[in-house]
C-alpha positions as CSV (number, residue, x, y, z in Angstrom):
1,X,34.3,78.2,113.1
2,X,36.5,77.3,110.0
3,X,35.4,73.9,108.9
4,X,38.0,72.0,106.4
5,X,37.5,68.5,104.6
6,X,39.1,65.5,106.1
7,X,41.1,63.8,102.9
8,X,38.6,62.1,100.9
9,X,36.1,61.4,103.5
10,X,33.2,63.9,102.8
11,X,33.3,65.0,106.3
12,X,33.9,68.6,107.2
13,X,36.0,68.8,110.8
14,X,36.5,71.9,112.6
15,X,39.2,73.8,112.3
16,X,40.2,73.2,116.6
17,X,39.6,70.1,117.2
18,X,38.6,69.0,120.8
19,X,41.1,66.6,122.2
20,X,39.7,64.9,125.4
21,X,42.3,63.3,126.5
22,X,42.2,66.0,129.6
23,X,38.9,64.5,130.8
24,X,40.4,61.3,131.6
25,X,42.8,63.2,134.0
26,X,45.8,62.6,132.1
27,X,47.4,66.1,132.7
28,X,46.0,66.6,136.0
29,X,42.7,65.8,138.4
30,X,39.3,67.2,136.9
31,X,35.8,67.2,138.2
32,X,33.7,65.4,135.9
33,X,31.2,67.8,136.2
34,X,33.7,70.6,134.7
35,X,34.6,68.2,131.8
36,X,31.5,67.7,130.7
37,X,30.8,71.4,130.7
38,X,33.8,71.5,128.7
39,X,32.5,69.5,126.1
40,X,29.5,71.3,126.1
41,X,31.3,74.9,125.6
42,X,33.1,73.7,123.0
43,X,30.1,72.4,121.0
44,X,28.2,75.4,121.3
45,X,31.3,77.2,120.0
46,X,31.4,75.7,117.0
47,X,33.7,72.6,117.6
48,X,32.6,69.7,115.9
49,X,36.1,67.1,115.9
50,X,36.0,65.4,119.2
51,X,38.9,63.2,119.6
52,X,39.1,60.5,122.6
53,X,40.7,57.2,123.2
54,X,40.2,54.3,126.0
55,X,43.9,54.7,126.8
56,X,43.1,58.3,128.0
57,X,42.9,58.1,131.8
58,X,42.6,54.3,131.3
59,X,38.7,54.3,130.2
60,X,37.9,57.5,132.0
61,X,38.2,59.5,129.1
62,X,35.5,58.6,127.1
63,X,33.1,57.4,130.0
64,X,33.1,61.4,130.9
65,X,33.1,62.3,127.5
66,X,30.1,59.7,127.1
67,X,28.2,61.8,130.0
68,X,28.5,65.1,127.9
69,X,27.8,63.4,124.3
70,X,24.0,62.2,125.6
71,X,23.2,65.8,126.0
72,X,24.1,66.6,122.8
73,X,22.5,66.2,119.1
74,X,24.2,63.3,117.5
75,X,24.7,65.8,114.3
76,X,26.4,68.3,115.8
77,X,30.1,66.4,116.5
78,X,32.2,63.7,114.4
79,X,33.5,61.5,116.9
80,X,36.8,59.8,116.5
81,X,38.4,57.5,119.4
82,X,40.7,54.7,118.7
83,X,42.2,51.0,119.8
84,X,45.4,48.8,120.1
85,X,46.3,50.9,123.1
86,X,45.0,50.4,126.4
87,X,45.6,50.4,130.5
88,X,44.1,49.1,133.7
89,X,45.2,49.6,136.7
90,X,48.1,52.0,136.1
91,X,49.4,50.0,133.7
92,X,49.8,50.3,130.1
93,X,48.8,47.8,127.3
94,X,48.9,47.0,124.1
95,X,46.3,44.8,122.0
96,X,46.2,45.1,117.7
97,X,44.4,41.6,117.5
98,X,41.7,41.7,115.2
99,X,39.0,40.3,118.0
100,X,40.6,42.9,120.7
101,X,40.2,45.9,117.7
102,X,36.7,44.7,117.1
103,X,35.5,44.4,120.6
104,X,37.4,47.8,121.6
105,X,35.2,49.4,119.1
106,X,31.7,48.2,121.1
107,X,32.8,48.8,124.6
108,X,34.2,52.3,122.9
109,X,30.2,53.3,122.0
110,X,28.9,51.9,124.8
111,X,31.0,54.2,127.2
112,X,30.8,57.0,125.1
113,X,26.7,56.8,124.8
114,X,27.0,56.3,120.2
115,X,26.0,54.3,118.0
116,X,28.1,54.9,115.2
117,X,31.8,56.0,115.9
118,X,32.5,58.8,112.8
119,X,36.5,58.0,112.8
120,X,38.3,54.8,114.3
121,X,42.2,54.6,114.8
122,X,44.4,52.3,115.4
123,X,46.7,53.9,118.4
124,X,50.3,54.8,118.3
125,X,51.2,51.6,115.9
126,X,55.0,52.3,117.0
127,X,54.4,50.5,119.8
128,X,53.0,47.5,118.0
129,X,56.3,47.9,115.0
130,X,58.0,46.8,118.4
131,X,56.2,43.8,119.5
132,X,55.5,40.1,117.6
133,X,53.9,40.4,114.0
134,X,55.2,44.2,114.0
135,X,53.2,46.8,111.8
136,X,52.3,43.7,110.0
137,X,50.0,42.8,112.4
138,X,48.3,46.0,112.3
139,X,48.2,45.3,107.8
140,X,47.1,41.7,108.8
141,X,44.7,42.1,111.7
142,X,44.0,45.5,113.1
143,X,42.7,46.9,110.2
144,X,40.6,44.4,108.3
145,X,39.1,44.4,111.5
146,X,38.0,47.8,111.3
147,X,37.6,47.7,107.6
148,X,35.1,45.3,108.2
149,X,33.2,47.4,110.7
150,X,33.4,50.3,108.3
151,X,31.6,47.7,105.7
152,X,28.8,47.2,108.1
153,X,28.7,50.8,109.3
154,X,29.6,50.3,112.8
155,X,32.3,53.2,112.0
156,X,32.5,55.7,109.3
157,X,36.1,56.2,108.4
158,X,39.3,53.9,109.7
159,X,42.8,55.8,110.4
160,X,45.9,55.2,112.1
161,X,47.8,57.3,114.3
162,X,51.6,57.5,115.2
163,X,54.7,59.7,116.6
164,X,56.9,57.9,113.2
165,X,56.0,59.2,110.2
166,X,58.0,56.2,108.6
167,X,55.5,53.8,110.3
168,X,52.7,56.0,109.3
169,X,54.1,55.5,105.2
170,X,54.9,52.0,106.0
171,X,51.5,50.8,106.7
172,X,49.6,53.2,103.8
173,X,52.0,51.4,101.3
174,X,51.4,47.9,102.9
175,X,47.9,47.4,102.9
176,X,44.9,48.3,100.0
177,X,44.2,51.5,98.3
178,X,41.7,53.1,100.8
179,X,42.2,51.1,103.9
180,X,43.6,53.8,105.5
181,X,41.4,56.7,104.8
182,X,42.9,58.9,107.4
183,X,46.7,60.1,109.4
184,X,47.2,61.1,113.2
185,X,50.6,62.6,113.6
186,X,51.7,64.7,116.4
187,X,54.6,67.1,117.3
188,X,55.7,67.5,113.8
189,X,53.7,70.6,112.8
């Protein structure tokens, strides 16, 4: 498997990434047991980027994912997952708060059976650009948050992730030189 460097954050991602938003059931109903085969096939085949969220299947996602990752060397995958986005309940939500960022990021590693979480996001900030504080907020709050985590090497790298590549610019040119070590983007390949 192709490996290529991720910015300027020494680590080396495959060139598929795994995206386990599927293991939450968002597409469609899976047996857990098949997911976590899944993860382990892909492993084995080289992929190292594993990519999850809590907003996946409303915490299902990375609780299955979790089940796969304990049976698997902690050196062989670079976790990323992410907060500010959430659900319960067939509902969705939304949370950048610093202490909801920070506390997302130990209930992420409990579920998901880690220690150390390789990439953090915040989630789809569009949504937040829409609600009190807008993408100041996540300047302000979200990501000192995570910066500070990154300082005490909770997480290894902090990102954001969007649809809006003008919110994406925004918050890069609104907050310190290497706060925001890497982009999400989607759909505009």
């Amino acid at each position: 498997m192709e490996l290529r460097s991720l910015g300027n954050t020494g680590l080396k991602l495959s060139a598929l990434g795994f995206g386990a938003s599927s293991l939450g059931g968002v597409f469609h109903s899976l047996k857990e047991e098949d997911g976590i085969k899944a993860v382990h096939t892909a492993v084995e085949n080289g992929i190292n980027f594993i990519d999850v969220s809590p907003y996946y299947g409303h915490l299902k996602a990375e609780t299955v994912l979790g089940k796969a990752l304990k049976d698997i060397p902690r050196d062989k995958f670079i976790l990323s997952t992410k907060v500010g986005r959430y659900g319960k309940d067939g509902v969705n939500t939304w949370d950048y708060s610093a202490k909801r960022a920070h506390d997302s990021v130990y209930e992420s590693m409990d579920r998901l059976n880690v220690d150390y979480i390789d990439i953090i996001n915040v989630h789809d900030i569009e949504f937040q650009a829409a609600l009190p504080g807008g993408l100041q907020k996540v300047c302000d709050e979200t990501l000192p948050a995570l910066v500070e985590l990154r300082e005490k090497g909770v997480v290894g790298h902090v990102g954001i992730t969007d649809l809006q590549l003008e919110n994406l610019r925004w918050v890069v040119e609104h907050t310190p030189k290497g706060t925001v070590e890497s982009v999400l983007n989607f759909c505009h390949y």
